[in-house]
C-alpha positions in Angstrom: -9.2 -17.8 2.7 -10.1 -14.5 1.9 -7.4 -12.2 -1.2 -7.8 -8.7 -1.5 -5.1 -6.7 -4.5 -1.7 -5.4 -2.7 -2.2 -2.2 -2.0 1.3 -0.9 -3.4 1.4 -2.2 -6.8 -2.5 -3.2 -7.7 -1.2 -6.3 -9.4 -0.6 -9.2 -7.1 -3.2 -10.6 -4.5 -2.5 -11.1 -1.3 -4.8 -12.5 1.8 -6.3 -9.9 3.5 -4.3 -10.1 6.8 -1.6 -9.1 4.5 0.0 -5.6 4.3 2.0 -6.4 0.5 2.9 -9.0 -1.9 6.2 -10.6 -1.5 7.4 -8.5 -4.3 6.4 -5.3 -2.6 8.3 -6.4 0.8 11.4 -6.8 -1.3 11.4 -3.8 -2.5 10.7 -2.1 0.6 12.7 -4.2 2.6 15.6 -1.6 2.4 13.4 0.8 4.6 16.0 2.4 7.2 14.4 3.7 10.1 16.0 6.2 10.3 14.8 7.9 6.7 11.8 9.4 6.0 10.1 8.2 3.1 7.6 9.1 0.6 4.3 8.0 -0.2 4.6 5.9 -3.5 1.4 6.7 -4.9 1.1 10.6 -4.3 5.1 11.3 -4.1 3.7 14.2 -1.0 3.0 12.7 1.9 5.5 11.0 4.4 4.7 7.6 5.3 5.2 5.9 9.0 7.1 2.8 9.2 4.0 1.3 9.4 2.4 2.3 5.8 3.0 1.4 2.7 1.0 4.2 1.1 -0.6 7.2 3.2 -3.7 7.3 4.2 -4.9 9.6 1.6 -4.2 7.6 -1.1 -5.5 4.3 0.8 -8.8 6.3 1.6 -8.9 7.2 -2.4 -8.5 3.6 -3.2 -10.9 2.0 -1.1 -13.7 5.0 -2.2 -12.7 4.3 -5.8 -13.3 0.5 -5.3 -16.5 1.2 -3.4 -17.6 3.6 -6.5 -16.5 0.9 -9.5 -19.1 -1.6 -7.8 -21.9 0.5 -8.6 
């Protein structure tokens, strides 16, 4: 089995089929479907109910991760 960080807080590890840590749903888990809601990280872009953080921020992270292992 395979753990990769969660995405939303940086602090727990999850396995990668994963979206968040248990924390992270629990928090989220109040999503309404019918709000809109923010990106977490940037507080700019809207997220789909699908996304934790927007793709902008996710493409940051995984460039920054790619950049710290060389």
């Amino acid at each position: 089995m395979k753990y990769k960080k969660c995405p939303v807080c940086e602090l727990n590890y999850i396995e990668e089929t994963e979206k968040m840590c248990d924390i992270c749903k629990n928090k989220s888990s109040s999503y309404d479907d019918e709000e809109e809601y923010i990106c977490p990280i940037c507080y700019k872009n809207k997220l789909r109910y699908d996304e934790v953080i927007c793709k902008k921020c996710m493409e940051k992270r995984l460039l920054g991760d790619l950049n710290d292992l060389s």
